[in-house]
C-alpha positions in Angstrom: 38.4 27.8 6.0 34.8 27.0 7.4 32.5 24.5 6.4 29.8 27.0 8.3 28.4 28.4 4.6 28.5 25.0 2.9 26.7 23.6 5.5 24.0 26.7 5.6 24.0 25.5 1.6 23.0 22.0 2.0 20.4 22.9 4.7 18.6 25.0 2.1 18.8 22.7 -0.5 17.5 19.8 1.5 14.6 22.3 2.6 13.9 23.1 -1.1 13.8 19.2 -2.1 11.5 18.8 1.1 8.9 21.9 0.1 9.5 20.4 -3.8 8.4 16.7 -2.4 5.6 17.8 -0.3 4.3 19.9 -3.2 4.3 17.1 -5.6 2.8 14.8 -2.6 -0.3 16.8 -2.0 -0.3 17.1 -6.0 -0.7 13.8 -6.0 -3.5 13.3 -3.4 -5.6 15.4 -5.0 -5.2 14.0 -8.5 -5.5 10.2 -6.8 -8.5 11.9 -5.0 -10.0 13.0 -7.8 -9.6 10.2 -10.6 -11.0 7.6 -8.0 -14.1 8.9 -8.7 -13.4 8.5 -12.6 -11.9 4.6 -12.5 -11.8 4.1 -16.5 -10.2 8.0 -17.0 -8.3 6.6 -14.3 -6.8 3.8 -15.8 -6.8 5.3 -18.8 -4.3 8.1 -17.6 -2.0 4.9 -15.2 -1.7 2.9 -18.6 -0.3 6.2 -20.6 2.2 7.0 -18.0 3.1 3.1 -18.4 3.6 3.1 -21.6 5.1 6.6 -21.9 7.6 5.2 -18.9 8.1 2.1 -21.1 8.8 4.2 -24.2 11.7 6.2 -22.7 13.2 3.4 -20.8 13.6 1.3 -24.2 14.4 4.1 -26.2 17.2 4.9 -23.6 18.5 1.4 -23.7 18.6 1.5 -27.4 20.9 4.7 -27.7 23.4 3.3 -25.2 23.5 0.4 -27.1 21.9 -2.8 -24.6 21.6 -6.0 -26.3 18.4 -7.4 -26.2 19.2 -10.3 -23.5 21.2 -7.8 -21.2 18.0 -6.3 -21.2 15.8 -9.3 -20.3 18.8 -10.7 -17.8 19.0 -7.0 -16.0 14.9 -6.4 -16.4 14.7 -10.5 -14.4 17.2 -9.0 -11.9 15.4 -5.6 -10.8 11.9 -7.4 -10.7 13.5 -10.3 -8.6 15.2 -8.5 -6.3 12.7 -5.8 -5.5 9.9 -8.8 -5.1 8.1 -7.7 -8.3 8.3 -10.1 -10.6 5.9 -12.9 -8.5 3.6 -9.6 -7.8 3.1 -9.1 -11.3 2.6 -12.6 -11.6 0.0 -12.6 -8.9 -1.2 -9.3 -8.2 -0.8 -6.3 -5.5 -1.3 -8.8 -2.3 2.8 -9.7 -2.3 3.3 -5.6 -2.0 0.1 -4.8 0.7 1.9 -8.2 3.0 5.3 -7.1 2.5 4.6 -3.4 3.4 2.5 -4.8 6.3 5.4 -7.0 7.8 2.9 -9.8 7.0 4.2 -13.2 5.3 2.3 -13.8 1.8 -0.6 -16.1 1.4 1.7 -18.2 -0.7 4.2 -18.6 2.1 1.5 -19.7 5.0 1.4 -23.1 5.7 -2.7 -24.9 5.6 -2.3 -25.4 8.9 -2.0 -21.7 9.4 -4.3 -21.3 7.2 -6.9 -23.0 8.6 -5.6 -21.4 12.4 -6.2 -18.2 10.7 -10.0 -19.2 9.8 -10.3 -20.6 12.7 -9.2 -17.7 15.1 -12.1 -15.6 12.5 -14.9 -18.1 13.9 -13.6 -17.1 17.7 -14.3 -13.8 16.8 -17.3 -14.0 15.3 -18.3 -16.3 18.5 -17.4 -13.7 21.0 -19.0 -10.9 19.5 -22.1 -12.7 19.6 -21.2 -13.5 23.1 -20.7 -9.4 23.6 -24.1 -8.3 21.3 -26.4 -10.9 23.8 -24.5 -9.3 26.9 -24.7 -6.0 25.9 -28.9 -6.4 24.9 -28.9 -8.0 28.6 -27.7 -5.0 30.1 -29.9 -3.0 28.0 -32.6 -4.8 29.5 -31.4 -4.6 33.1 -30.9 -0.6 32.5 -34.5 -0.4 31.6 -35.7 -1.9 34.2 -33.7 0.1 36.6 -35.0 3.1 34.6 -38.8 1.9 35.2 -38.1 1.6 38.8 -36.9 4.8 38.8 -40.0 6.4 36.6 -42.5 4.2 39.4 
C-alpha cells in the first residue's frame, strides 16, 4: 500500500489552511488599517467581540456543567501560565517585553534603571557631539567650495 496519495492529501490540505490563514491575515490588516482611523468605532467593535467571546465561553461552560470555582481555579491557571493575568493587571507593556525578549520594567533592578537613563544621556551627548561635527564640516565644505568658485 503507499502512503504516496495520503501524503499528496495532507500537502493540499496544509496549502488550503495556508491560502485560508493568509486570507483572513490580510483581512485583518485591512480592517486594523482601517478602524485605526475610527478609534471609538474601533473600540466599540474590540469590546463586542469581547463580550460576544465571553458570552460563548460562559455559556459553554454552563452546558457542560463547570462549577463556578473550577471555573475561577482553571480561568487563574490559563492567565498565569500564559503571563496574562499581571498584563491585565498592568497593561500591554508585559506582552510588547516579552515578545521583544526584553525583561519587564517590573523585573529591572534601580540600578538598571538608572544605567538605562544613564546610557539615554550618552546618547543624547554624542549626538550633540555628531550635530557640532557635522555643522563643522559643513563649514569647512563651504569654504572649499568658495575657493573653488574664486
Amino acid at each position: 500500500m503507499s502512503r504516496l496519495p495520503k501524503i499528496r492529501e495532507n500537502i493540499i490540505i496544509i496549502k488550503m489552511m495556508n491560502k485560508i490563514l493568509n486570507f483572513f491575515d490580510r483581512l485583518e490588516d485591512k480592517i486594523r488599517h482601517h478602524l485605526s482611523h475610527y478609534p471609538i468605532i474601533y473600540a466599540l467593535v474590540g469590546f463586542i467581540g469581547v463580550v460576544l467571546t465571553w458570552r460563548g465561553i460562559w455559556h459553554l461552560a454552563d452546558e457542560i456543567g463547570m462549577s463556578p470555582w473550577l471555573s475561577v481555579i482553571l480561568g487563574i491557571l490559563i492567565l498565569l501560565s500564559s503571563g496574562l493575568f499581571v498584563a491585565l493587571a498592568i497593561g500591554d507593556e508585559v506582552i510588547i517585553t516579552a515578545f521583544r525578549g526584553r525583561r519587564k520594567i517590573t523585573e529591572l533592578k534601580i540600578e538598571e534603571a538608572l544605567t538605562l537613563a544613564e546610557r539615554v544621556d550618552e546618547i543624547k551627548k554624542l549626538l550633540e557631539k555628531i550635530d557640532k561635527s557635522l555643522s563643522h564640516v559643513e563649514k569647512e565644505e563651504k569654504k572649499i567650495e568658495e575657493k573653488i568658485v574664486k
